[in-house]
PyMOL Python script that loads the backbone (N, CA, C, O; Angstrom):
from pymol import cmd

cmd.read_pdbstr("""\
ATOM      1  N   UNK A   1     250.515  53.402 230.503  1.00  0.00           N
ATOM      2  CA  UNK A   1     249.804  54.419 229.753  1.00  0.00           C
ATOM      3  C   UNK A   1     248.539  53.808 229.156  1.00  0.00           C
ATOM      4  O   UNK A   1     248.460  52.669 228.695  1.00  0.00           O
ATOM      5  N   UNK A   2     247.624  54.653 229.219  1.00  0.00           N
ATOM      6  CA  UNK A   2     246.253  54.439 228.495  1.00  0.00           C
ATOM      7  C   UNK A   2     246.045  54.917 227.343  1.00  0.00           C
ATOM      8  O   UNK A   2     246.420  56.002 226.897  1.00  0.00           O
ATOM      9  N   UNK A   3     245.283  53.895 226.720  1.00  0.00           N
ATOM     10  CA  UNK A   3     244.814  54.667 225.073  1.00  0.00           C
ATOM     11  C   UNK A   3     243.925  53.882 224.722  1.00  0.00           C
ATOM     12  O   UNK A   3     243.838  52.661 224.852  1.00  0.00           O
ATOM     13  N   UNK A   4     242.926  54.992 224.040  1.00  0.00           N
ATOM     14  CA  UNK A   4     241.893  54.008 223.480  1.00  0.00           C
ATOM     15  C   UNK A   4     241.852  54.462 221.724  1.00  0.00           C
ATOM     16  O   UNK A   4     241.901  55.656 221.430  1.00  0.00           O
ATOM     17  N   UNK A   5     241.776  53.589 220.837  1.00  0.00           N
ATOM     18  CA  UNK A   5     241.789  53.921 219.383  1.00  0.00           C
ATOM     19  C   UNK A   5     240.385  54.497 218.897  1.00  0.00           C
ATOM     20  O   UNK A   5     239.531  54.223 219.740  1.00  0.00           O
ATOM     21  N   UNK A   6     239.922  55.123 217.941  1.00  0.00           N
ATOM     22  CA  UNK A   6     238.606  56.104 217.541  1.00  0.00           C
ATOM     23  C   UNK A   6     238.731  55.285 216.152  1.00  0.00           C
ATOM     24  O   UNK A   6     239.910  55.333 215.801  1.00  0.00           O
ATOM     25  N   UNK A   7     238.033  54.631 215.334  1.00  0.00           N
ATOM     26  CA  UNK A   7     237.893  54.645 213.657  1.00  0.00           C
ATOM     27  C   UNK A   7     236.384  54.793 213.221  1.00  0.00           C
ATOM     28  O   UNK A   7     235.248  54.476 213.572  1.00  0.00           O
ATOM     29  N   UNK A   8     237.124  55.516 212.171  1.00  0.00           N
ATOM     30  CA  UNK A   8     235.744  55.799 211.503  1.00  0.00           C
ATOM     31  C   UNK A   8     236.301  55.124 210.668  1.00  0.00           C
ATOM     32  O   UNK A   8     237.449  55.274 210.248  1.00  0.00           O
ATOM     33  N   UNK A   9     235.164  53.959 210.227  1.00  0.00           N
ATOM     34  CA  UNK A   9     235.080  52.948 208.668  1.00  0.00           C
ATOM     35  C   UNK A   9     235.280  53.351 207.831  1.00  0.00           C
ATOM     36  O   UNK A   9     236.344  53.187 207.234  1.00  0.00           O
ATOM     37  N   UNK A  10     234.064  54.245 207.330  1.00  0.00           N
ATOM     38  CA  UNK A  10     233.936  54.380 205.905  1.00  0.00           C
ATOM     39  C   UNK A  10     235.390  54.854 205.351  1.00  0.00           C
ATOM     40  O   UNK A  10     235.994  54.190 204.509  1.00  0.00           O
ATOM     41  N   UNK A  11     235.986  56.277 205.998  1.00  0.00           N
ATOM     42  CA  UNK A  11     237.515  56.767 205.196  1.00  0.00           C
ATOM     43  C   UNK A  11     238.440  55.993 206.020  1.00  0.00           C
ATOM     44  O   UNK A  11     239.553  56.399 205.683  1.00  0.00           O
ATOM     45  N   UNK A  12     238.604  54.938 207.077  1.00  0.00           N
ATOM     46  CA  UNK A  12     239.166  54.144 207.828  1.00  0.00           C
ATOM     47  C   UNK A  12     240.099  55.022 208.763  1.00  0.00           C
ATOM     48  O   UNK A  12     240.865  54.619 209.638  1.00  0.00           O
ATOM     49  N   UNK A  13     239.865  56.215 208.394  1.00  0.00           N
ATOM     50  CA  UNK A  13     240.735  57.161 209.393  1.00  0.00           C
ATOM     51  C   UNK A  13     240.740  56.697 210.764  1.00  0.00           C
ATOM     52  O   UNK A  13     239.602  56.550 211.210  1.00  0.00           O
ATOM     53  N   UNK A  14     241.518  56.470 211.430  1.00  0.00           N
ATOM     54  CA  UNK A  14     242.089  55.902 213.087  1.00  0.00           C
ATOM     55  C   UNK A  14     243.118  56.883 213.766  1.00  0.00           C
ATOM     56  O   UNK A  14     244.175  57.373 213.370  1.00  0.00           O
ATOM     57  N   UNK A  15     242.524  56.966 214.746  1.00  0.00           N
ATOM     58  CA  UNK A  15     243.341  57.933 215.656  1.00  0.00           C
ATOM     59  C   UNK A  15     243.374  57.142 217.382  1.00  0.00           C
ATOM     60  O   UNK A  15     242.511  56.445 217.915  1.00  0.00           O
ATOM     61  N   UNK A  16     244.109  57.388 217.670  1.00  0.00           N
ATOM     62  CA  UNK A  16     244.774  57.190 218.834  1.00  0.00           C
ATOM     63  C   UNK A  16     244.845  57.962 220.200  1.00  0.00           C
ATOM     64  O   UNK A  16     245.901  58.532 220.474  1.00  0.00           O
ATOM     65  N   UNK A  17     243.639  58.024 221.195  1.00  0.00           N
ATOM     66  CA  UNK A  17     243.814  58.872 221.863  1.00  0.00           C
ATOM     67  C   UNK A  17     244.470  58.412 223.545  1.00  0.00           C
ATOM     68  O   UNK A  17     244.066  57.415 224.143  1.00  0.00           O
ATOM     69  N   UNK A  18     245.476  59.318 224.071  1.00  0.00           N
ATOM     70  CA  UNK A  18     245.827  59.154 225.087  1.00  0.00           C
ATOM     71  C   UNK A  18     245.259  59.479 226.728  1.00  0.00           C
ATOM     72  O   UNK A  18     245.245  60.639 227.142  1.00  0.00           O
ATOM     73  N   UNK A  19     244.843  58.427 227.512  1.00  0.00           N
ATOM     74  CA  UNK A  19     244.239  58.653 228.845  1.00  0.00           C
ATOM     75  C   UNK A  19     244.588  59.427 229.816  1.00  0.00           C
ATOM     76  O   UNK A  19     245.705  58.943 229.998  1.00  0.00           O
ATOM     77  N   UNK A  20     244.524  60.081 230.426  1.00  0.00           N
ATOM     78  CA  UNK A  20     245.278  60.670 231.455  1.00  0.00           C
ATOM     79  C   UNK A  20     244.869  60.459 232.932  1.00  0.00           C
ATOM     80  O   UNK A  20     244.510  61.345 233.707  1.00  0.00           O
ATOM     81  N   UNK A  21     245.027  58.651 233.287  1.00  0.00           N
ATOM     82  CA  UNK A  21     244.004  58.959 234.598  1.00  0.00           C
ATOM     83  C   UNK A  21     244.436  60.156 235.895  1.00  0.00           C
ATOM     84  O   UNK A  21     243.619  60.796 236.557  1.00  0.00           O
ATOM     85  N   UNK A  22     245.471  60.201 235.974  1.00  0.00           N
ATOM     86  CA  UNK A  22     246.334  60.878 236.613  1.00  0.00           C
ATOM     87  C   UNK A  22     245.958  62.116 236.763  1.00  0.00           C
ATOM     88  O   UNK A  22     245.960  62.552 237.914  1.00  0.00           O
ATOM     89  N   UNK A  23     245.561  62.960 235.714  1.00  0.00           N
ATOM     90  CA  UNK A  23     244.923  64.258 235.385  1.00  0.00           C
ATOM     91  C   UNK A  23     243.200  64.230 235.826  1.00  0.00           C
ATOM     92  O   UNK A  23     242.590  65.015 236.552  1.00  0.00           O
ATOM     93  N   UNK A  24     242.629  62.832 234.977  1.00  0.00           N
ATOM     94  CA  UNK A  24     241.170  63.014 234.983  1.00  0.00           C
ATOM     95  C   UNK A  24     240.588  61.939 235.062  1.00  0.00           C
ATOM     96  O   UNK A  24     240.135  61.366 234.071  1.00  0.00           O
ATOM     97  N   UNK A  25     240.481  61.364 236.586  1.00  0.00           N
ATOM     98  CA  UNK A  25     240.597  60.362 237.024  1.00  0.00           C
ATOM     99  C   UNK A  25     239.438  59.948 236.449  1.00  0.00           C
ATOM    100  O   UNK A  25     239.451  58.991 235.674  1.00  0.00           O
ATOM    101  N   UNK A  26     238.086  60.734 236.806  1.00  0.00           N
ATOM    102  CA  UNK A  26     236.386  60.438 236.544  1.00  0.00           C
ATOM    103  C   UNK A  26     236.313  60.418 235.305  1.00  0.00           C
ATOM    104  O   UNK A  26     235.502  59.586 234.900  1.00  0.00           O
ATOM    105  N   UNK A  27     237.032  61.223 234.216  1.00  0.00           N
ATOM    106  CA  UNK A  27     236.563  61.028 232.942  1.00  0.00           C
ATOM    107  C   UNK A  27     236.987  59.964 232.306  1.00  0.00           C
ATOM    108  O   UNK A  27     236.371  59.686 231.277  1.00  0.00           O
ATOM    109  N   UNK A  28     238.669  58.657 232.904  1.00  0.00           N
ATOM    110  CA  UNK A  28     239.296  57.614 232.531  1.00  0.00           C
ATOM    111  C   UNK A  28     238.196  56.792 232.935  1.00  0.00           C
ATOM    112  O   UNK A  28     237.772  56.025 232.070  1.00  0.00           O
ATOM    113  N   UNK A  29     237.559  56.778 234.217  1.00  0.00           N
ATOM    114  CA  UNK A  29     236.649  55.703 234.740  1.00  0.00           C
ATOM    115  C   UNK A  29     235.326  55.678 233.484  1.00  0.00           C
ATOM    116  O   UNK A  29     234.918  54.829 232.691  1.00  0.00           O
ATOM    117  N   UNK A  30     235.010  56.886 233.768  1.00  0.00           N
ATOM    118  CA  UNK A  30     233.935  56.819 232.840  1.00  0.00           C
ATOM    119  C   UNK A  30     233.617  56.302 231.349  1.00  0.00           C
ATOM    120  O   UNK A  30     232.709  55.544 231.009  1.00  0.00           O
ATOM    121  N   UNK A  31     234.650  56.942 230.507  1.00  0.00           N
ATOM    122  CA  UNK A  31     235.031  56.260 229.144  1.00  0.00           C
ATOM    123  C   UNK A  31     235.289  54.525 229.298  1.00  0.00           C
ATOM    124  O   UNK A  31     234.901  53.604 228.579  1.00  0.00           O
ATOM    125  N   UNK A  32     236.208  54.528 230.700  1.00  0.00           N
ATOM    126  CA  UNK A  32     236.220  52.827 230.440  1.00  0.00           C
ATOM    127  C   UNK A  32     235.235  51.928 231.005  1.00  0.00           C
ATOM    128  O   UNK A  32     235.410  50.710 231.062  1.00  0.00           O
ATOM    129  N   UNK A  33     233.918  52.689 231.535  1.00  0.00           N
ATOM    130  CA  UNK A  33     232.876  52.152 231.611  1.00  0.00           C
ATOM    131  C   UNK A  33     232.087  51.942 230.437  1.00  0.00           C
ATOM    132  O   UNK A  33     231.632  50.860 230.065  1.00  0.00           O
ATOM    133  N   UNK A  34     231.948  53.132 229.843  1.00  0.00           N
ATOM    134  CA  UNK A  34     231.234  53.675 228.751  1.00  0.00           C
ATOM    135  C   UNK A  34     231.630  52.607 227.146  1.00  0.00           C
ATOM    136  O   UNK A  34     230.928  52.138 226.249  1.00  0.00           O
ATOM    137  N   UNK A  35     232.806  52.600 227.392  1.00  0.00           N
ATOM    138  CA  UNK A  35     233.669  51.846 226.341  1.00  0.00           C
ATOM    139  C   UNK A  35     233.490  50.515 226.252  1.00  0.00           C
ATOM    140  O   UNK A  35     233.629  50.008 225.139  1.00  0.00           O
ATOM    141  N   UNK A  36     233.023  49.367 227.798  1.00  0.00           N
ATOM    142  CA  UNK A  36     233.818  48.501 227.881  1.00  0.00           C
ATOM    143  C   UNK A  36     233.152  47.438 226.975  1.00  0.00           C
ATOM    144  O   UNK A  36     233.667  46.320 226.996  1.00  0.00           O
ATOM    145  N   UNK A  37     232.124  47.630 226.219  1.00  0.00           N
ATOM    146  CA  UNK A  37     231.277  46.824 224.796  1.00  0.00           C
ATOM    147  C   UNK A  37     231.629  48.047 224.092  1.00  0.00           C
ATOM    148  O   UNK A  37     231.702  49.224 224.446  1.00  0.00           O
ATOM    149  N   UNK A  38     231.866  47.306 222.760  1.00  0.00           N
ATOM    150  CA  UNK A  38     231.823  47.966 221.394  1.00  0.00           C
ATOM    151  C   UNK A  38     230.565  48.494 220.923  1.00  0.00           C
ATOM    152  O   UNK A  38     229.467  47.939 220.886  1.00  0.00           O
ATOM    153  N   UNK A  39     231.038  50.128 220.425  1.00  0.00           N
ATOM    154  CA  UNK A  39     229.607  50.836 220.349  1.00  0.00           C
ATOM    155  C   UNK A  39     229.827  51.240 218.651  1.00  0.00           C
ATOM    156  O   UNK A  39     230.732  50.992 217.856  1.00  0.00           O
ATOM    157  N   UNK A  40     228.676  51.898 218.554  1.00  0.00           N
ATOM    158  CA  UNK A  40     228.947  52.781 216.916  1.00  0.00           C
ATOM    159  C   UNK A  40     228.169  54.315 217.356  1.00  0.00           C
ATOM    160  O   UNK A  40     227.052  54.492 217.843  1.00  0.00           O
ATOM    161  N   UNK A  41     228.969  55.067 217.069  1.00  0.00           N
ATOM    162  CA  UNK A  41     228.608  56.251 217.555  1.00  0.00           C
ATOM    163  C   UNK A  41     228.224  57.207 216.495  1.00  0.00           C
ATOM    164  O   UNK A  41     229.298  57.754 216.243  1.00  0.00           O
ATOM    165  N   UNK A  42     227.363  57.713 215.754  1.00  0.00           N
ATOM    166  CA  UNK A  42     227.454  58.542 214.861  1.00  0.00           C
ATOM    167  C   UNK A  42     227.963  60.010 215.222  1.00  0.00           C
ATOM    168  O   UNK A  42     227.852  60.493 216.349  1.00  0.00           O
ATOM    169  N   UNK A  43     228.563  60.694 214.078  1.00  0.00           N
ATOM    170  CA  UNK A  43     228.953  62.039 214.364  1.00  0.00           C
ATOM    171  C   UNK A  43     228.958  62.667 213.305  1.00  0.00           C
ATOM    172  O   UNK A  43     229.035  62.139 212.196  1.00  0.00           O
ATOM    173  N   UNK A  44     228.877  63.866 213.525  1.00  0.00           N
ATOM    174  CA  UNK A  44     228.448  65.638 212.473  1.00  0.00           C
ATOM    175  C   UNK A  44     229.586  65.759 212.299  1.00  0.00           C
ATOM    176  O   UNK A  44     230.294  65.680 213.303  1.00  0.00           O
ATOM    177  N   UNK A  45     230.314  66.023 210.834  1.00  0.00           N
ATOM    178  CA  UNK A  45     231.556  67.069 210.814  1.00  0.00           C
ATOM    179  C   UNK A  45     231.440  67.843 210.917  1.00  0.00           C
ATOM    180  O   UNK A  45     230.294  68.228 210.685  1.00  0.00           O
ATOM    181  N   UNK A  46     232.787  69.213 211.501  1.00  0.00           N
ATOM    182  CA  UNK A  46     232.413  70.376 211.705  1.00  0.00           C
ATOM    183  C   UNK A  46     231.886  70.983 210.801  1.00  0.00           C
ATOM    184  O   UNK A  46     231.158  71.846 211.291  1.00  0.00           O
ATOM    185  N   UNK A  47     231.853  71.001 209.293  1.00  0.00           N
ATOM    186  CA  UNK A  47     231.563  71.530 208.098  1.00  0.00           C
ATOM    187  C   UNK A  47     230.114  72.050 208.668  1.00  0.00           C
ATOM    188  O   UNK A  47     229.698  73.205 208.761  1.00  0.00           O
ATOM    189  N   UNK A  48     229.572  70.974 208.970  1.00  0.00           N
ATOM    190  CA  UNK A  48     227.946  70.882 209.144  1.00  0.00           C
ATOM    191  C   UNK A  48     227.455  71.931 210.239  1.00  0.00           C
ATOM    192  O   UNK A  48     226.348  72.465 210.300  1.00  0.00           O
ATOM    193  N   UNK A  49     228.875  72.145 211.345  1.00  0.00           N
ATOM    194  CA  UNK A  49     228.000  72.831 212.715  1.00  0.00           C
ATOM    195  C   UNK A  49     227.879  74.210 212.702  1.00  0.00           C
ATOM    196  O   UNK A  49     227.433  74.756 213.712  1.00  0.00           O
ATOM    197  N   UNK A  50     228.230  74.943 211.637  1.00  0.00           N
ATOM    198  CA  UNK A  50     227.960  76.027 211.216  1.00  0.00           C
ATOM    199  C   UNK A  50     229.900  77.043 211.625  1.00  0.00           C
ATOM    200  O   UNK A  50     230.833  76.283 211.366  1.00  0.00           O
ATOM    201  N   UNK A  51     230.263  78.145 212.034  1.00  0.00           N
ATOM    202  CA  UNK A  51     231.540  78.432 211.553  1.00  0.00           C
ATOM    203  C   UNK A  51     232.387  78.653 212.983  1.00  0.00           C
ATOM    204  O   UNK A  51     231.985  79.255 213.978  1.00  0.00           O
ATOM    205  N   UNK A  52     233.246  78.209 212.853  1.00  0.00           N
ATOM    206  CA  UNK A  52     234.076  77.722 214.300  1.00  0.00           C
ATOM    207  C   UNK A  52     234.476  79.343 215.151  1.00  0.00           C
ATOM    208  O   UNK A  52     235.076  79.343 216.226  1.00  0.00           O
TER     209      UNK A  52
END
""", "prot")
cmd.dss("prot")
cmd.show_as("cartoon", "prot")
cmd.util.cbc("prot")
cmd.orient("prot")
């Protein structure tokens, strides 16, 4: 099984997400291309993107 972990620092919140190459073969390749150096990614909470 595949997994790659997500943290955000500042509230140290960590989550755990599961791969599915099996399901999505191009999107496992891709992330573990995409992944394979440590990045910092900024992101919007939904609060911000206006109402779901």
């Amino acid at each position: 099984m595949t997994s790659i972990r997500i943290t955000e620092p500042r509230s140290k919140l960590s989550v755990t997400a599961l791969l599915l190459p099996e399901k999505a073969p191009e999107n496992v390749a891709f992330l573990g291309a995409y992944l394979g150096r440590p990045r910092i990614i900024p992101g919007i909470h939904a609060m911000w993107t206006g109402p779901e």
